[in-house]
Structure formats: structure tokens, C-alpha cells
C-alpha positions in Angstrom: 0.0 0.0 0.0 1.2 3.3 -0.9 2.4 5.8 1.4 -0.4 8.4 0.7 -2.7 5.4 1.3 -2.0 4.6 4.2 -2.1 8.0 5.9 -4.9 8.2 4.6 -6.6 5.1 5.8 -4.7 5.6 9.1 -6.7 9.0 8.8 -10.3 7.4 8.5 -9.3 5.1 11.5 -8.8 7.2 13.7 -12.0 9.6 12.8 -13.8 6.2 13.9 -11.8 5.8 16.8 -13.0 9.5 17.5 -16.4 9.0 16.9 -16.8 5.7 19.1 -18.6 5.6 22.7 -16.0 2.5 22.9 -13.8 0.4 21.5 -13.1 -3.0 22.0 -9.9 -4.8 21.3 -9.6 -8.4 20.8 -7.2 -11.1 19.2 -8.0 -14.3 16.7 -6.7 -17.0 15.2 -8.0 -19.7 13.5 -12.0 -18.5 13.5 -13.5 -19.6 10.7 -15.5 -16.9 8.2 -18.7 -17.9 9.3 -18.3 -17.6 12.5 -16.9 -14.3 12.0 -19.5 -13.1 9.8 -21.9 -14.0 12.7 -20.4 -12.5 15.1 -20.6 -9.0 12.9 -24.2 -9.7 12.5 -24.6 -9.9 16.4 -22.6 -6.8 17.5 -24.2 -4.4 14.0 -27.5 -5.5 15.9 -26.2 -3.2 19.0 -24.8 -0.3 16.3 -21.5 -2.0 16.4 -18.9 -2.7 13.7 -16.7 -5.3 14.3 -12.7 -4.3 11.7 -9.8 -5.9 11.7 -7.0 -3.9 11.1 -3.0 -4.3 10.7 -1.1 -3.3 13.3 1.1 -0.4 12.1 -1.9 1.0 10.4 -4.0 0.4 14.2 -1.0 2.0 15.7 -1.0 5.2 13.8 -5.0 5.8 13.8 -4.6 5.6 17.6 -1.8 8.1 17.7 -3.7 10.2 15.5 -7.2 9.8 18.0 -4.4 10.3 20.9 -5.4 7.1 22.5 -1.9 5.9 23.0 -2.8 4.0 25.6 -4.6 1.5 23.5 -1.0 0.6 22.0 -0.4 -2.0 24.6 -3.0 -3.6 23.5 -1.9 -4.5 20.1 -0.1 -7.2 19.7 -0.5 -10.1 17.2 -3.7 -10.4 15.1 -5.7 -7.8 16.3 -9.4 -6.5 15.6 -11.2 -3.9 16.5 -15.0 -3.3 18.2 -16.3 -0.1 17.4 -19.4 1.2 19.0 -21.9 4.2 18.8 -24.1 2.6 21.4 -24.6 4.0 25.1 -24.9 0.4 26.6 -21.6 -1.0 26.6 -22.2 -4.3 28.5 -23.8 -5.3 25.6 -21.0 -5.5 23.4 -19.1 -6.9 26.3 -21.4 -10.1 26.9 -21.5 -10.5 23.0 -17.7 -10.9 22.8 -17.2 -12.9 26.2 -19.9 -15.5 24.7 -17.4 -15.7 21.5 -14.5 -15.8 23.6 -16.3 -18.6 25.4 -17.1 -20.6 22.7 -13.9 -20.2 20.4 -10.6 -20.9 22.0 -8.8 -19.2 19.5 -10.5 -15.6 20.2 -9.4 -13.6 23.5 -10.3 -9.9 24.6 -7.6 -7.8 25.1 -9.0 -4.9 26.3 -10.7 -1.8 25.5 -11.3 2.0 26.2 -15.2 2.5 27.4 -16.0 5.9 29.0 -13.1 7.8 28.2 -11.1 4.9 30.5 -8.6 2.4 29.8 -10.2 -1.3 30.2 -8.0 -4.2 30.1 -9.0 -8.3 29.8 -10.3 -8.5 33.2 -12.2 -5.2 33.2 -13.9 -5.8 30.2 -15.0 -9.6 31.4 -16.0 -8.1 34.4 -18.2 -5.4 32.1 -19.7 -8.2 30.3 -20.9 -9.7 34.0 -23.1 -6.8 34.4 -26.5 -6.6 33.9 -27.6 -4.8 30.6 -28.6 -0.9 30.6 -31.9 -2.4 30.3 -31.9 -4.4 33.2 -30.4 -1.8 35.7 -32.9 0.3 34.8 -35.8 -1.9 35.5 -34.2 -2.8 38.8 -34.6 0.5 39.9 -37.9 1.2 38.6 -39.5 -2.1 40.1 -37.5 -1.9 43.1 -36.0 -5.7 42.5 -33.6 -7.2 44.8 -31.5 -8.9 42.6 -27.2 -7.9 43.6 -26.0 -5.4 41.4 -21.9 -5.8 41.4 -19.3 -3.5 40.7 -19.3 0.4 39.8 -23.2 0.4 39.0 -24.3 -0.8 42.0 -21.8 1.7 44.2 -23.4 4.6 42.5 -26.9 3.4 42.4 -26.7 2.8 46.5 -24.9 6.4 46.9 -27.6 7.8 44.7 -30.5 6.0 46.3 -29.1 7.2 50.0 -29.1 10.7 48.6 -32.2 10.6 47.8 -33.4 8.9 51.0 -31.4 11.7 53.2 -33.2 14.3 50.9 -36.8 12.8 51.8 -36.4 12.7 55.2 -35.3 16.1 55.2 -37.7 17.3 53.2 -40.8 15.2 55.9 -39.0 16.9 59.1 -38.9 20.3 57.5 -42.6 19.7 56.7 -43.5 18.4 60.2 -41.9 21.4 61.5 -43.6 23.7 59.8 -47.0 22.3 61.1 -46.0 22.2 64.8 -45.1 25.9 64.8 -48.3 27.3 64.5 -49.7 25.1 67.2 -47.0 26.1 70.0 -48.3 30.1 69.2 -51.6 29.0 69.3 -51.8 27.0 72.7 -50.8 30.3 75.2 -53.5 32.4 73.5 -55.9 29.5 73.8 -55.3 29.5 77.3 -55.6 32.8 78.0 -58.7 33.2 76.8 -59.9 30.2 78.9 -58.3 31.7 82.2 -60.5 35.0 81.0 -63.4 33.4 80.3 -63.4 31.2 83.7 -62.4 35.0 85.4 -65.3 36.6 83.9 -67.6 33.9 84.6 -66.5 33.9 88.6 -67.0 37.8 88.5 -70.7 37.7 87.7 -71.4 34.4 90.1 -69.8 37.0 92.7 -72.0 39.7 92.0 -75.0 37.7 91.8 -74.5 36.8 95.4 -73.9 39.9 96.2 -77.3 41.3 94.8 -79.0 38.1 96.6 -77.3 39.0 100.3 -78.5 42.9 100.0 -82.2 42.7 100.1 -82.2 40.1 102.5 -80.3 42.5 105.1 -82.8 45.4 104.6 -86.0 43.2 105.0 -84.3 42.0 108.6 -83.6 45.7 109.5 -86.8 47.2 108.5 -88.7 44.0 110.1 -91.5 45.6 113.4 -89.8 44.5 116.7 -92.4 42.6 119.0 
């Protein structure tokens, strides 16, 4: 290949590299076509393209993206996962199943999230439960264990939450008991008034009983 070709191709590359959510990088030998075609049919159902790409030519497109870090990865046959989907466990469980049933395919890594996965990350990826999944966990409030990074940011998140509730109730509760503790010393008040008022006339209805009886023994003839 010529080379104005190949900076050109290298060029392409790395657009894609660019353009990807992630990238997954794995190794074969000995797959047959079929099997490989099949496995590009699986991962372009999850808007993924599955390349496979010599290694200087790899090399240079990752310069080129400035994802030097994926260089480690390359080494012997390698291809290339390239995907525009948010869900990345998907394309992680489709390429551990492969794995699983072709000894001569590995993973090798991968860069998902703007972070450098190697072999075990990626399997561990794959051990998730899909976007889908998490999603209805939350929603339906299932039990089920959630491992790894999902389910530390899902229990901080769902404490926040909880913290912000409760605060939210006592704030509320609060709010209802003030008005009560004003309202209780002018309640009282004007009971300790009324029961003032109410001994005041018994008094002077005594006292306008008592007077006339006084004048009638007074005035009464003496024998």
C-alpha cells in the first residue's frame, strides 16, 4: 500500500476511533469466516462494527485519536470493536460469549468511557447486567445484587435521595408544629379569661341576693 494510502486510511481510522462511545480490542486465530461473519451480525444489531486492522496501520489511527494507551494492546492479530451505542455491556457479553465458545478468540481490552479497560475489566463489564436491566431494577424496586461500579453509584444515589426525603418530611412536620406552639398560650388565655369573667358575675349575683335580705331584717317591726 502506498504511502499516501496509508495516511490516509490511518486517517479514517482514527476519525472512527474518535467517533466511538468505545472500543473493544480483541485477538483471533483460526475463526472460521462464518463464524466471523456471525459474530458482525450480532454486535451491527447493538450499532456495532466489528474491523480488523493491521497493526502499524492500528497504531498510527490511535496516535492520530491520541489514544496511546490502547498501543499495549496490540499485539499479534488484532481487531477492532467499534461502537456508537450508550450500553456497553452489551457488546461486552457479546464478545465474552465468542470468547467462550472459540478458544482461539481472547479480549484484550478496551477504552469505554473515556477509560482504559484491560481483559479482566472488560469480562467483568460483560458480568453486568444490561442498561436495560439496571434500569428496570430501579424502577421495580428488585432485589436482585448489582456488582461493581453500577451498584456503588446506584446505593450512593438511592441514600441521597433517601437523606433528601427525610429532610424534606422533618422540614414539613416542622412547619405544622409551629403554629400550634403560638396558638396554645393564646388558647389558654382566653380560657383563664373566660373562667375570670364567669367567677365575677357568680360573685355579684351573690352579692345582689345577700342585699335585700339584710334590709327586709332591718326594717322588720320588733315585737
Amino acid at each position: 500500500m502506498p504511502r499516501e494510502e496509508k495516511k490516509y486510511m490511518a486517517k479514517e481510522i482514527s476519525g472512527r476511533f474518535k467517533e466511538s462511545q468505545s472500543i473493544f480490542i480483541t485477538g483471533f486465530k483460526g475463526i472460521k469466516a462464518t463464524d466471523m461473519d456471525n459474530l458482525r451480525g450480532k454486535l451491527g444489531q447493538v450499532t456495532s462494527n466489528y474491523l480488523i486492522i493491521k497493526n502499524t496501520l492500528a497504531k498510527s489511527a490511535l496516535k492520530d485519536a491520541k489514544l496511546l494507551e490502547l498501543d499495549q494492546l496490540i499485539e499479534g492479530p488484532s481487531s477492532f470493536t467499534l461502537t456508537d451505542s450508550d450500553d456497553s455491556t452489551k457488546v461486552a457479553k457479546i464478545l465474552a460469549s465468542f470468547a467462550k465458545k472459540h478458544e482461539g478468540f481472547n479480549i484484550k481490552g478496551g477504552y469505554v468511557d473515556g477509560k482504559l479497560f484491560l481483559e479482566d475489566e472488560v469480562k467483568r463489564l460483560a458480568s453486568l447486567p444490561s442498561r436495560e436491566v439496571l434500569l428496570a431494577q430501579i424502577v421495580g424496586g428488585i432485589g436482585a445484587p448489582i456488582s461493581g461500579l453500577v451498584f456503588v453509584l446506584s446505593g450512593l444515589l438511592g441514600g441521597f435521595v433517601r437523606v433528601l426525603d427525610q429532610i424534606q418530611k422533618k422540614t414539613a412536620q416542622m412547619k405544622k408544629e409551629q403554629p400550634k406552639q403560638t396558638q396554645e398560650p393564646q388558647s389558654q388565655q382566653t380560657k383563664m379569661g373566660q373562667e375570670n369573667a364567669v367567677s365575677q358575675e357568680a360573685g355579684s349575683d351573690e352579692a345582689s341576693d345577700v342585699a335585700p335580705e339584710g334590709k327586709n331584717e332591718e326594717s322588720a317591726p320588733q315585737a
